[in-house]
C-alpha positions in Angstrom: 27.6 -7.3 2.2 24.6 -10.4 1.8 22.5 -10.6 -0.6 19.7 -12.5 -1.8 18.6 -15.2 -4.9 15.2 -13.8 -6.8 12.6 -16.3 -4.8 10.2 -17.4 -7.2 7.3 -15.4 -5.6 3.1 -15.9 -6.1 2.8 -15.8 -9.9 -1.2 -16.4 -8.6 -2.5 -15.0 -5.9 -3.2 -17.4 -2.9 -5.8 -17.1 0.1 -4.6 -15.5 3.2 -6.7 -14.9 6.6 -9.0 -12.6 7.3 -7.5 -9.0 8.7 -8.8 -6.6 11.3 -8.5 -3.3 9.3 -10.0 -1.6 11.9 -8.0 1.4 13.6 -4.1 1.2 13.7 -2.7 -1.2 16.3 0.8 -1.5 15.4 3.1 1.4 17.6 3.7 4.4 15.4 6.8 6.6 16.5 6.7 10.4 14.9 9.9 11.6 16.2 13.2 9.1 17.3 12.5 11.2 20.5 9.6 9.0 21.3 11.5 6.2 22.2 12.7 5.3 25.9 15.1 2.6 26.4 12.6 -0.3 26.8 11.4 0.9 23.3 15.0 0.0 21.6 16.8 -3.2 19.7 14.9 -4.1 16.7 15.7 -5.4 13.6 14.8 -2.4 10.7 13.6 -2.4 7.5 14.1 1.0 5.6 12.1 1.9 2.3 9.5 3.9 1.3 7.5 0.8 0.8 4.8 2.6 -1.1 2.3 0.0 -2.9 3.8 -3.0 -0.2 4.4 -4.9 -3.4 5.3 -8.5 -3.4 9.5 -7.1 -3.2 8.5 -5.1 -0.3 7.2 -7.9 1.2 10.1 -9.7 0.8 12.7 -7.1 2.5 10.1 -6.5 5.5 10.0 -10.2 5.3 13.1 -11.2 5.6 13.6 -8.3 8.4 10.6 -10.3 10.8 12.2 -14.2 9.9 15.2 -12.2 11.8 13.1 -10.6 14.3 11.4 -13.6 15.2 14.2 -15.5 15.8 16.2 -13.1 17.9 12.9 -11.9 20.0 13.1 -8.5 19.7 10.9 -6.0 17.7 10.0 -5.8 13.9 10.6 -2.3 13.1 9.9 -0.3 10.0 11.4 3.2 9.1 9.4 5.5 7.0 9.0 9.2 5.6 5.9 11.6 5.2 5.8 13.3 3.2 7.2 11.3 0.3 10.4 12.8 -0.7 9.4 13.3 -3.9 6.2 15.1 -3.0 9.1 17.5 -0.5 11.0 17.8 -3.4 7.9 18.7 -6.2 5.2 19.7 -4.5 3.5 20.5 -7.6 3.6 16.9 -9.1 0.4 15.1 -9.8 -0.5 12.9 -7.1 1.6 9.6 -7.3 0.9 7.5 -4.3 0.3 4.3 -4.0 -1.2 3.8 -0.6 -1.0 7.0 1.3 -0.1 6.8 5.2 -3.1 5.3 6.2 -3.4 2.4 3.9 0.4 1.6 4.2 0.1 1.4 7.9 -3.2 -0.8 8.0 -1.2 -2.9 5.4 1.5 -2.8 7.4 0.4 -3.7 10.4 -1.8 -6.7 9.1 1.6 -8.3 8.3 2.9 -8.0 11.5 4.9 -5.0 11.8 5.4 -3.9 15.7 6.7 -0.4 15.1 6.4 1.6 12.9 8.4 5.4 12.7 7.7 7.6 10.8 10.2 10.6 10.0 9.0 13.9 9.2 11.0 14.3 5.4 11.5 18.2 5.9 14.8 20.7 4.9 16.4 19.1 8.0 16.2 15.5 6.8 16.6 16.0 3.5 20.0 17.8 4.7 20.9 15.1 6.9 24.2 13.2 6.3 23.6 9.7 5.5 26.3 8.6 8.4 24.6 10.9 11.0 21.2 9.2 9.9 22.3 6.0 10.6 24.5 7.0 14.4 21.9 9.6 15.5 19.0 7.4 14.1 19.2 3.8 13.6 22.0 3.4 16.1 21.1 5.8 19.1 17.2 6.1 18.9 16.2 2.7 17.4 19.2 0.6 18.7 18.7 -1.4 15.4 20.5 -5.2 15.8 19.9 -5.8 12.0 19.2 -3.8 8.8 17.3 -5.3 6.0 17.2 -3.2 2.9 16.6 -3.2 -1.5 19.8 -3.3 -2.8 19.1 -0.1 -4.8 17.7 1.7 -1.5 19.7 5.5 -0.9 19.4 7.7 1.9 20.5 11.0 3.4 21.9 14.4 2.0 21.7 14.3 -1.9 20.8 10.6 -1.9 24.8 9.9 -0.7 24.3 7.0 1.5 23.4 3.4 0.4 24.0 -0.4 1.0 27.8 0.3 0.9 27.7 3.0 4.1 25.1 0.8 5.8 28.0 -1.8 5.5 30.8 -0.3 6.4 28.7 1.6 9.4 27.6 -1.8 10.5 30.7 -3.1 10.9 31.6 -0.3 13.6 28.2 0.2 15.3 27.8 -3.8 15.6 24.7 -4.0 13.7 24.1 -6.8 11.1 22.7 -5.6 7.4 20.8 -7.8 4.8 20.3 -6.8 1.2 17.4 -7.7 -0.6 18.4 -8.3 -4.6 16.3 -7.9 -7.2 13.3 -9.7 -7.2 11.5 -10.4 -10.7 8.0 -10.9 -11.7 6.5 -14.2 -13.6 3.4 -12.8 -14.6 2.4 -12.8 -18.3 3.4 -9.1 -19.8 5.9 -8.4 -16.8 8.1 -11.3 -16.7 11.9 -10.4 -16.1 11.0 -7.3 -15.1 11.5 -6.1 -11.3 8.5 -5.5 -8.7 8.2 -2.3 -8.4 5.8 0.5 -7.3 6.1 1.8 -11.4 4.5 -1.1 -12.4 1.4 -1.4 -10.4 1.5 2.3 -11.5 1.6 1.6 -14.8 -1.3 -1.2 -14.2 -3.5 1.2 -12.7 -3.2 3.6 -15.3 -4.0 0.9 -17.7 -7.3 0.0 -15.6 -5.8 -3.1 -15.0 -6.6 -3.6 -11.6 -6.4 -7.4 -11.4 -2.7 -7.4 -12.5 -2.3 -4.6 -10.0 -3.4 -6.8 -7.6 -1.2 -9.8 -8.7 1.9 -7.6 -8.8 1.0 -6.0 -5.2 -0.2 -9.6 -3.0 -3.6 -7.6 -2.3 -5.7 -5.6 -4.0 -5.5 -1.8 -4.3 -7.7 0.3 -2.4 -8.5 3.9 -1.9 -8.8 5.2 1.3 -10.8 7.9 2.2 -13.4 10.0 4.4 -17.0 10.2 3.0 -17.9 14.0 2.1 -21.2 15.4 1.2 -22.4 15.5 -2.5 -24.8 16.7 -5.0 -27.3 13.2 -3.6 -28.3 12.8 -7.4 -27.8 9.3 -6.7 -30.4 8.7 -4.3 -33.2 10.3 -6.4 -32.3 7.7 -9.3 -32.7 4.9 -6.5 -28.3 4.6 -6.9 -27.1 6.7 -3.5 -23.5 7.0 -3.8 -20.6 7.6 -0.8 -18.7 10.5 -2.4 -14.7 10.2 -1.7 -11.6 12.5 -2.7 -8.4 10.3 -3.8 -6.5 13.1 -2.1 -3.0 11.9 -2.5 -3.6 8.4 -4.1 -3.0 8.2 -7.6 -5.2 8.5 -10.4 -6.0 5.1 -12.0 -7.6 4.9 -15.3 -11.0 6.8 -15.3 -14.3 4.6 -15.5 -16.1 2.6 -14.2 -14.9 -0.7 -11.2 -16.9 -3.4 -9.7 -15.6 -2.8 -6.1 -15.4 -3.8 -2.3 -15.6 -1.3 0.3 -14.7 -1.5 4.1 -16.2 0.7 6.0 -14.8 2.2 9.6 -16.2 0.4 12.5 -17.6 -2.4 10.6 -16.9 -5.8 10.0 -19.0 -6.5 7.2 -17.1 -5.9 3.6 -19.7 -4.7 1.0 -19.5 -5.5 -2.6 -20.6 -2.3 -4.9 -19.8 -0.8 -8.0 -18.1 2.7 -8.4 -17.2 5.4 -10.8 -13.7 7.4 -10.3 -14.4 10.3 -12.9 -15.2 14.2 -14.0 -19.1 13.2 -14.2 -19.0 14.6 -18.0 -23.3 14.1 -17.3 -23.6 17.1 -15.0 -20.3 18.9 -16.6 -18.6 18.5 -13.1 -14.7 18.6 -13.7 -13.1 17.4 -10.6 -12.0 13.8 -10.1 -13.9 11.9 -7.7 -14.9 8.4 -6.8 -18.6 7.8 -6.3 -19.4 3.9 -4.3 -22.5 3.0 -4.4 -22.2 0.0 -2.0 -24.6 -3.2 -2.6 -27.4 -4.2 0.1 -26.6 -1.3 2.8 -28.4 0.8 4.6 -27.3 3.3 6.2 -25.5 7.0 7.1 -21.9 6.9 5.5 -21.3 10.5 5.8 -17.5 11.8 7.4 -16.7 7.7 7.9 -13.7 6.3 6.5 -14.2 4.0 3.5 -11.7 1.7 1.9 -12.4 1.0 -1.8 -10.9 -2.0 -3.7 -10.5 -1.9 -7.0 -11.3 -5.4 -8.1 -12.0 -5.1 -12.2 -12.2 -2.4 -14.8 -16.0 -2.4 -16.1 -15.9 0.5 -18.7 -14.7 4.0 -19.6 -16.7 7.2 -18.4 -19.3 8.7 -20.7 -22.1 11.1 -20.9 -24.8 10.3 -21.0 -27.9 12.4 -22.9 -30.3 12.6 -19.5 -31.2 10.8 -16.3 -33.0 8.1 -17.5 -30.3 6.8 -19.4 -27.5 7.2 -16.6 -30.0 5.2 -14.5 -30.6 2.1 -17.4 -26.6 2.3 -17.5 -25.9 2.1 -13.8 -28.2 -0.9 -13.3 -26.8 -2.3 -16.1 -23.0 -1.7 -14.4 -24.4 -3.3 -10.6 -25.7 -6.2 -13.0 -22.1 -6.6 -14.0 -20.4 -5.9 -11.6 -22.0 -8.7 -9.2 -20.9 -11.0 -12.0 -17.9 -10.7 -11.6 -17.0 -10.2 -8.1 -18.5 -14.0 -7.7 -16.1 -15.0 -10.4 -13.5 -17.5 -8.6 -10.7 -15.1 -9.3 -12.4 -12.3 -7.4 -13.6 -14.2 -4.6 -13.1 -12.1 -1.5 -11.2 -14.4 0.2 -8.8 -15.2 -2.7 -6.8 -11.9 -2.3 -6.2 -10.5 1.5 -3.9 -8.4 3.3 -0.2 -10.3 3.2 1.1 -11.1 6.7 4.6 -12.5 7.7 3.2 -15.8 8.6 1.8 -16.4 5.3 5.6 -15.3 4.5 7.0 -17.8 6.3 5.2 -20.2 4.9 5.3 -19.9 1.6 9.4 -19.6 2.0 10.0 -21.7 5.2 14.1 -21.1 4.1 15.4 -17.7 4.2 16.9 -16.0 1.0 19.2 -14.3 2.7 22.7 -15.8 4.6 23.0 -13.0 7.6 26.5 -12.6 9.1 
């Protein structure tokens, strides 16, 4: 089995190019059936992958330095559901970045292909050596494997670096096993990347180490629905979006940049992800109200960046006051989105070139 040192990764974030985060580009595979033989001979990188955190991008990186030098397709293998929302339903909402955002992020990086399993009773019963035969081997044709070394897979979590070994060895695919990889930044150093933490940062309304510890900033994806329009009677109109699946950060108040579907222009804004104690509302929902547009959001995608934590939600005795507060938070908030930090080039989408460069030798020593 390979392995792989820690690589000092980006204790600071560093600029990257511009993405297209327009609709999904990169091939996406919903059933191994899908593929015909031109399709096949790849190298694979298996995870969950949700967050794309800096480790992530390692293993997926490591799997396209492969893949680039052995001209064939970077392929990554993924489940919807997430197994533990099969498995516990009922659990508060944990992810990350849902199947949308995952796939725009993956995509920007450079990812060809991109299937997606269907984590039912059937492959959460599946053997973890007919996985990799039936899967991996006959439907992908996968050349190489990269993988976390603590990454399991099939019936009862059975299978893990140690079968994709020894099954490597007879199907005449090559695996790579991404080691730990730790974190320098101040609070988390020693400690692994992993989707906890940035969970734990969100939680914590620290949305700039969120961002530090993912390699982009964390967004929330979703489609505009109707509201109460309060907003545009105090001169404040707000795009109204459900978190859905995404996980609930801390509650408050963010100074924000929004994407909005089929536009190239990113808006700056400020927005409130809350119960609205003011008007007694108790659902959670995030409220955008997007700086210098004009214009009919309603039933468009939006793509909300959490760039800094402003303040905590409150109620507020009557209109008047929410309105003195809000201009008071859109004051604020264009601070500091101009602060050097927050610039909106500082922080994009990773890709596998900027990969590359950054670590121009590989980490790992394929067989």
């Amino acid at each position: 089995m390979v392995g792989v040192s820690s690589p000092n990764l980006w204790h600071e974030p560093r600029p990257a190019p511009h993405q297209n985060e327009g609709s999904l580009k990169v091939r996406v595979f919903r059933h191994p059936d899908e593929y015909t033989p031109g399709d096949r001979g790849a190298v694979v990188a298996l995870g969950n992958f949700d967050g794309f955190h800096r480790g992530h991008q390692v293993v997926i990186g490591e799997a396209g330095r492969l893949a680039r030098a052995m001209g064939v397709n970077l392929t990554v293998v993924v489940t919807e559901p997430h197994p533990v929302s099969f498995f516990a339903p009922n659990a508060p909402a944990f992810r990350l970045t849902p199947f949308r955002e995952r796939a725009q992020l993956l995509e920007a990086f450079g990812v060809d292909q991109l299937l997606v399993l269907t984590f039912d009773k059937d492959l959460a019963g599946l053997a973890a050596q007919d996985f990799v035969a039936d899967i991996l081997v006959k439907a992908v044709g996968a050349l190489h494997v990269c993988v976390g070394y603590d990454y399991r897979f099939g019936k009862g979590r059975g299978g893990g670096t140690d079968v994709l070994a020894w099954m490597g060895e007879m199907e005449g695919f090559g695996l790579s096993v991404i080691q730990p990889v730790t974190v320098g930044l101040e609070g988390y150093a020693g400690d692994v990347y992993s989707s906890t933490l940035v969970r734990k940062a969100l939680q914590n309304g620290e949305a700039r180490k969120a961002a530090a510890l993912l390699g982009h900033w964390w967004s929330i994806n979703g489609r505009v629905s109707e509201g109460d329009q309060r907003g545009r009677t105090i001169g404040f109109p707000t795009a109204n979006v459900e978190l859905g699946e995404s996980l609930l950060p801390k509650l408050g108040v963010y100074a924000v940049r929004v994407s909005v579907e089929g536009e190239e222009t990113v808006y700056n804004g400020v927005a409130n992800i809350g119960k609205r104690p003011t008007f007694d509302k108790r659902d959670v929902l995030l409220e955008a109200h997007l700086f210098n547009y004009d214009g009919d959001l309603y039933n468009k995608h939006l793509r909300v960046k959490l760039i800094s934590f402003l303040r905590a939600e409150r109620k507020f005795d009557g209109l008047d006051q929410l309105k003195a507060q809000i201009k008071h938070d859109c004051k604020v908030a264009k601070i500091v989105l101009a602060e050097p930090e927050n610039n909106a080039d500082r922080l994009q989408s990773p890709t596998l070139d900027l990969y590359l460069d950054l670590f121009p030798e590989p980490h790992v020593r394929a067989r």
